[in-house]
N, C-alpha and C positions, 0 to 999 in steps of 0.2 A: 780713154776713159776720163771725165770730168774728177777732178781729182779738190772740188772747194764747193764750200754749201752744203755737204751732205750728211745723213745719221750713218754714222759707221759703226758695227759690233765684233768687237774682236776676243774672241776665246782665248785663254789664256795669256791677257792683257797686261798683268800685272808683273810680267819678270820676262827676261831676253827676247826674242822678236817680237813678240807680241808687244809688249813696253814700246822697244824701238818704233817701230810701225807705228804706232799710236803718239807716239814722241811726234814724229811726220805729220802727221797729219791734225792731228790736232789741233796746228796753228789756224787751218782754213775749214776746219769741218765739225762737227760734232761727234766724241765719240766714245762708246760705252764700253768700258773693260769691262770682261767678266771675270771672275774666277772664286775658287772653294777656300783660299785662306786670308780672312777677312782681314787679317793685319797685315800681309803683305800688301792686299787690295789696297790696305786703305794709305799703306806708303807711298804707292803707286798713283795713287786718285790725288795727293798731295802735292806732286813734281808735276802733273802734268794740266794746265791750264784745257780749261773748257770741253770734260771729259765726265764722265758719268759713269761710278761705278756700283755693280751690281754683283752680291756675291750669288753664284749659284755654282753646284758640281752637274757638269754637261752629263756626266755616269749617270744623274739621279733623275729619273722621269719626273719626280713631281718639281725638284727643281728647274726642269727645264719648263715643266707646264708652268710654272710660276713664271719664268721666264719671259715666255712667250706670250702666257696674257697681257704684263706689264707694257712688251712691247707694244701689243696691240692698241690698247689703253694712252699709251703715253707716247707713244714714240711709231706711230704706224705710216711715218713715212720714211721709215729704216729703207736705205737704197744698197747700203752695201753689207754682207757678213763676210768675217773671216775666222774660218775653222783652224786653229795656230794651238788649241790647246795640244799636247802629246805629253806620252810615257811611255819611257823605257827600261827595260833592263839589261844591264850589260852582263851578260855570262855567254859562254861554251856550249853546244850542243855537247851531249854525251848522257849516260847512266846517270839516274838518281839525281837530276836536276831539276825535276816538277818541268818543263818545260812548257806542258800544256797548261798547268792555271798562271803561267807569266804568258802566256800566249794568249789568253782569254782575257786577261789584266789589260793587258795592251790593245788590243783589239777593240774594248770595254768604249777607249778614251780616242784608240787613234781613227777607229775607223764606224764602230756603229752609231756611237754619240754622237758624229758630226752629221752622218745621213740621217738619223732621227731630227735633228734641229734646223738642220737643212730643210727638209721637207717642210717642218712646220712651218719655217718663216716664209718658203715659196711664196704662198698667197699674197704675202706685203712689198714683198719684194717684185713681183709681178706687175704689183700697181703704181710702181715708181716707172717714168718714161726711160729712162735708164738705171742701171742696176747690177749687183756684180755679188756673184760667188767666188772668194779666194778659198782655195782649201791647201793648207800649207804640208805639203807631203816631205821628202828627203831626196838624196843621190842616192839612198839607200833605195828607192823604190825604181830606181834603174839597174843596178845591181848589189844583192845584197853583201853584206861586212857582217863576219864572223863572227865578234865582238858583240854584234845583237842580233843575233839572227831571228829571232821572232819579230823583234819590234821593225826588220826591213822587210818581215813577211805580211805585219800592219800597212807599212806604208804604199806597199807597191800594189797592196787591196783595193788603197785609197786613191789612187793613182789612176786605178783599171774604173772606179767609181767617177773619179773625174772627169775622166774622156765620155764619160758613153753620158753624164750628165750636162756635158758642154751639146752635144750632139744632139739631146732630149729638147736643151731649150733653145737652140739657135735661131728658131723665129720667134720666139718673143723679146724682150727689153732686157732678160738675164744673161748677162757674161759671164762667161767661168774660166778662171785662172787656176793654174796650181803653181805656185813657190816650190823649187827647189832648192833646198841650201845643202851645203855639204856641213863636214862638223863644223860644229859655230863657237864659240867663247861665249857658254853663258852656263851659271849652275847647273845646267839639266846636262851638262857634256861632262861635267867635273870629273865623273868615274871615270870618261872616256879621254882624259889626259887633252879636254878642250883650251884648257888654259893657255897650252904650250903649241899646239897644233892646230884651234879653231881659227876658224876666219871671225874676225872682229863683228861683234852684232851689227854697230853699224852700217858697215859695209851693206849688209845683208838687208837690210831694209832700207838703203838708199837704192841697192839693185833692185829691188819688189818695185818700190815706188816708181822709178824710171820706165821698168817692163811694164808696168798697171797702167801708167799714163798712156804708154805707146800701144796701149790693146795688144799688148804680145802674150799670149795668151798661158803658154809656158815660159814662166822663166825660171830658168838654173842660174845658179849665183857661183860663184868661184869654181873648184872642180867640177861640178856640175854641169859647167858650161861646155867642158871636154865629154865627160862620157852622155851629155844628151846629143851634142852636133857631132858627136863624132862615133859613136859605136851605137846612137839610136838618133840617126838622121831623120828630120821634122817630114824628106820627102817620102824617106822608106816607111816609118813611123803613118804616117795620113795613108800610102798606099797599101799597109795591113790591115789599118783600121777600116775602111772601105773594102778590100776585099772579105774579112770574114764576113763583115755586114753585108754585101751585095750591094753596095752602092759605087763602086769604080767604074 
């Protein structure tokens, strides 16, 4: 993947991958953090040379329709999106947890918002000769962690979403990636004791960038890298996905 010259949009822009990533790439491309807390944004939009930011919450329809006009208007030779915004909640399955409105919470942000936005931008993205869908899922959407067990049950949604829309667009100009990272060091892990146990953000968007460049289409980042090559092998993994579909 052509990795200079291009409009890039990244969801949750403003703070740990999304930041990092945008850090990268920034230097050779143009690119638009999004996100819903305009003082972080606009911290964000400060540190980071030749970058455009735009507050909108991916959750909110008219936000995203706002969104997506602007793009259209302003910015309509957008080649690359990346779906990076997420939430989580860390608790326990058991009694008297609400489980299902943190389930619907999560879901809200990890998994319907990105296919609503997704969709929309298709069309522009279509019209770029090259072009690229990242959708940044987890290790958790390989197997889930107890710790959050709804928000691994968002991800591995987003996961099952990814493949069958790499597969959708294979003859066209759109590539579709999906990030796996495992826990990361960045506020959104804090409950999860990422401080002391994440892999370093930037690590994790020097991995993206390296796998993006090289057209690898999945790439897992640190642990990651064990339970995808290794308890969900790239050949067993292609040869399921073909046989349910009928294409092997």
């Amino acid at each position: 993947m052509q990795t200079t010259g291009k409009i890039i949009l990244i969801t949750g822009g403003s703070s740990g991958i999304g930041f990092e990533i945008a850090k990268l790439l920034s230097a050779d491309n143009k690119v638009i953090i999004i996100g819903r807390n305009k003082q972080r944004l606009d911290e964000a939009h400060a540190k980071l040379p030749n970058t455009i930011a735009i507050q909108a919450d991916v959750t909110n329809e008219n936000d995203v329709n706002r969104l997506v006009n602007e793009i259209n208007i302003k910015y309509n030779d957008l080649s690359v999106l990346i779906n990076n915004a997420g939430f989580a909640y860390a608790y326990t399955l058991g009694e008297n947890v609400d489980a299902r409105t943190k389930a619907i919470a999560e879901f809200e942000t990890n998994y319907f918002s990105p296919i609503r936005l997704t969709e929309k931008l298709l069309p522009v993205l279509k019209n770029q000769s090259e072009s690229a869908v990242v959708n940044v899922t987890s290790a958790v959407a390989l197997t889930p962690w107890i710790a959050i067990p709804t928000y691994s049950d968002s991800k591995a949604a987003f996961r099952s979403y990814t493949q069958v829309l790499r597969h959708e667009l294979k003859n066209t100009s759109v590539k579709v990636f999906e990030l796996l990272p495992p826990l990361v060091d960045t506020p959104f892990s804090e409950e999860l004791n990422g401080k002391k146990y994440g892999m370093p953000v930037t690590d994790v968007a020097a991995g993206f960038l390296k796998g993006f460049k090289e057209d690898q289409f999945e790439i897992p980042v640190g642990v990651a890298v064990d339970l995808r090559n290794g308890f969900f092998a790239e050949t067993a993994r292609i040869g399921a996905f073909n046989a349910m579909n009928q294409l092997a």
